[in-house]
C-alpha positions as CSV (number, residue, x, y, z in Angstrom):
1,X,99.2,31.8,17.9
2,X,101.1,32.4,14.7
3,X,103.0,36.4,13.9
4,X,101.6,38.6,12.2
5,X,102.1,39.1,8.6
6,X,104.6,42.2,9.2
7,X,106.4,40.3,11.4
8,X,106.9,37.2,9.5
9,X,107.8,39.6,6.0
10,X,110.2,41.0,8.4
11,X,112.2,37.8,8.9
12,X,112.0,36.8,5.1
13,X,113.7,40.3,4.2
14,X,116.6,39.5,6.6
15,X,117.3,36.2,5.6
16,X,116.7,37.8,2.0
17,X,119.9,40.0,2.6
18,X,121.3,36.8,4.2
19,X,121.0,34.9,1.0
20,X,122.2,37.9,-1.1
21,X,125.4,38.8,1.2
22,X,125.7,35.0,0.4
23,X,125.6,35.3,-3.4
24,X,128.0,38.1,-3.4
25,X,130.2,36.9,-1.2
26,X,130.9,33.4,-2.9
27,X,131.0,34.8,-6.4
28,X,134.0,37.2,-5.0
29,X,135.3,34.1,-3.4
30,X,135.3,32.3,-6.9
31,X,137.2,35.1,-8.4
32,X,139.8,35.0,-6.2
33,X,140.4,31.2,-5.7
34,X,143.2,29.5,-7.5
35,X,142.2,26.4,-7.6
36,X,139.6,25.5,-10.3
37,X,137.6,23.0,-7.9
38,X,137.2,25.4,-5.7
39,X,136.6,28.4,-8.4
40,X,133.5,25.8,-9.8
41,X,132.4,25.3,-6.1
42,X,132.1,28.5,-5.0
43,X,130.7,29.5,-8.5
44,X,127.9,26.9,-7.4
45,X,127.1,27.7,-4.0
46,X,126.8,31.7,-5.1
47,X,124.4,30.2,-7.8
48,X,122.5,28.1,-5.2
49,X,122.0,31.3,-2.8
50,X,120.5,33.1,-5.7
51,X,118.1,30.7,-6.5
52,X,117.2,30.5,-2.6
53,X,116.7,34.5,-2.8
54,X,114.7,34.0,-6.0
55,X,112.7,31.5,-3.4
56,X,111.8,33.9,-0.7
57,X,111.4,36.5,-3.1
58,X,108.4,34.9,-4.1
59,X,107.6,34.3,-0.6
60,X,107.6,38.0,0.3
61,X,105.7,38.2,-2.9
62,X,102.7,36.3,-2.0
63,X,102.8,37.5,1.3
64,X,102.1,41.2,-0.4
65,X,105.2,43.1,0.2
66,X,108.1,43.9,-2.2
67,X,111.6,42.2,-1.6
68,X,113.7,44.4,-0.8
69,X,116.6,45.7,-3.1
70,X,119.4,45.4,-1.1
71,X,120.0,43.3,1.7
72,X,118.9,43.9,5.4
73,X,121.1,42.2,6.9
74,X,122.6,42.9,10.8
75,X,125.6,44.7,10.1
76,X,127.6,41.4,11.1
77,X,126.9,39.7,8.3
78,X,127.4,42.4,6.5
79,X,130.8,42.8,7.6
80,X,131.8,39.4,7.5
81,X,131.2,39.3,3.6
82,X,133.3,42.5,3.4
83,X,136.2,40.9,4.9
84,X,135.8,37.9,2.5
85,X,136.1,40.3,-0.1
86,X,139.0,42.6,1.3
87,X,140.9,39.6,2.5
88,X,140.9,37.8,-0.9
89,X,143.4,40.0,-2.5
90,X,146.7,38.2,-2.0
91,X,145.5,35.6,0.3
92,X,145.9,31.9,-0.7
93,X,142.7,29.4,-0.8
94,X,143.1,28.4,2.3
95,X,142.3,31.9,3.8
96,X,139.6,32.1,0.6
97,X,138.3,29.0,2.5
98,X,138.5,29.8,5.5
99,X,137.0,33.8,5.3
100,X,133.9,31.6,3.2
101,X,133.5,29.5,6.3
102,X,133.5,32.8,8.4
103,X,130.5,33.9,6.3
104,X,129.0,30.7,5.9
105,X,129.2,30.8,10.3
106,X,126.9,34.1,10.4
107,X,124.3,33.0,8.1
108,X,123.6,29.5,9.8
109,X,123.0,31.7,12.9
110,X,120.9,33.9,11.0
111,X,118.7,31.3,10.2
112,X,118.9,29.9,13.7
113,X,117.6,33.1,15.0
114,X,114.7,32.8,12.3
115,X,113.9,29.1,13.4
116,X,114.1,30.3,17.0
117,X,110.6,32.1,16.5
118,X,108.3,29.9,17.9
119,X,105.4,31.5,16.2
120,X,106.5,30.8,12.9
121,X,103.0,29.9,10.6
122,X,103.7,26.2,9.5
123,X,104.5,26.8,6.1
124,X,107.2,29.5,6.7
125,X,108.9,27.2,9.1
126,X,108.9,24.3,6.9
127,X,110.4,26.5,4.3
128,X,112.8,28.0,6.7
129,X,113.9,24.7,7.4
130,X,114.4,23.0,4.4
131,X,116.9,26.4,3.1
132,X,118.5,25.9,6.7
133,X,119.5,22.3,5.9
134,X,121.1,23.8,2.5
135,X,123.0,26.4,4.4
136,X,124.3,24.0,7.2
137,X,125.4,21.3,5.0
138,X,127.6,23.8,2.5
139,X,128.9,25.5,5.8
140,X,129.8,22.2,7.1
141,X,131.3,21.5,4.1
142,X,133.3,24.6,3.9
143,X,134.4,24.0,7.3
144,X,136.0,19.9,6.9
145,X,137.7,21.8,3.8
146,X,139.2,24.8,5.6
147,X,140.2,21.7,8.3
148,X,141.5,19.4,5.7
149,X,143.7,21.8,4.1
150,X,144.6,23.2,7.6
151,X,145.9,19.5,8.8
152,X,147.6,19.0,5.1
């Protein structure tokens, strides 16, 4: 047995607000970085979790609800990307890196908690899924950075 429809809009809305948290977060990130590499990457990766909105916007779309202006996100998430943004003032890349990896953290586990749903129609999964794999590998990248500037 698959969710219902309300149920499964439900899910795309919060990892909706995941996406855009995301987007917000690493363009702050990007303005705050010294380091032009890092500047570009977190330019990209706010880019990327745009597009991914723009994605499950049309999701929501077709699925006959409207996406939701601003993010639903659980209040951790939330939070997290308000630190990024509050602890970038003064703080050097590593801490840039490492409050990115902090938000990066709470939006693999929101789409975790998504996959988790067993009743997930096909389609949504397999979608699910293939913006998980995009979420994992920049958080894992983020993280070997934060632990390669950490051990240097």
């Amino acid at each position: 047995m698959t969710m219902n429809n309300e149920t499964v809009l439900d899910k795309l809305q919060y990892l909706l607000g995941t996406l855009r948290d995301g987007e917000k977060g690493f363009k702050d990130a990007a303005e705050h970085a010294t380091d032009a590499g890092l500047r570009s990457l977190f330019m990209e990766r706010s880019v990327q979790r745009a597009q991914m909105a723009g994605d499950v916007e049309s999701h929501i779309s077709r699925l006959g609800d409207k996406p939701r202006e601003s993010g639903s996100v659980g209040a951790a998430l939330h939070r997290t990307w308000l630190n990024v943004r509050d602890a970038l003032t003064g703080r050097d890349d590593y801490q840039v890196v490492a409050e990115c990896e902090r938000g990066e953290d709470v939006a693999v586990e929101n789409y975790q908690d998504v996959l988790k749903e067993a009743e997930l129609p096909a389609d949504i999964r397999s979608f699910v899924e293939g913006q998980y794999a995009q979420v994992k590998a920049s958080h894992d990248q983020i993280r070997d950075m934060k632990h390669s500037m950490q051990a240097s």
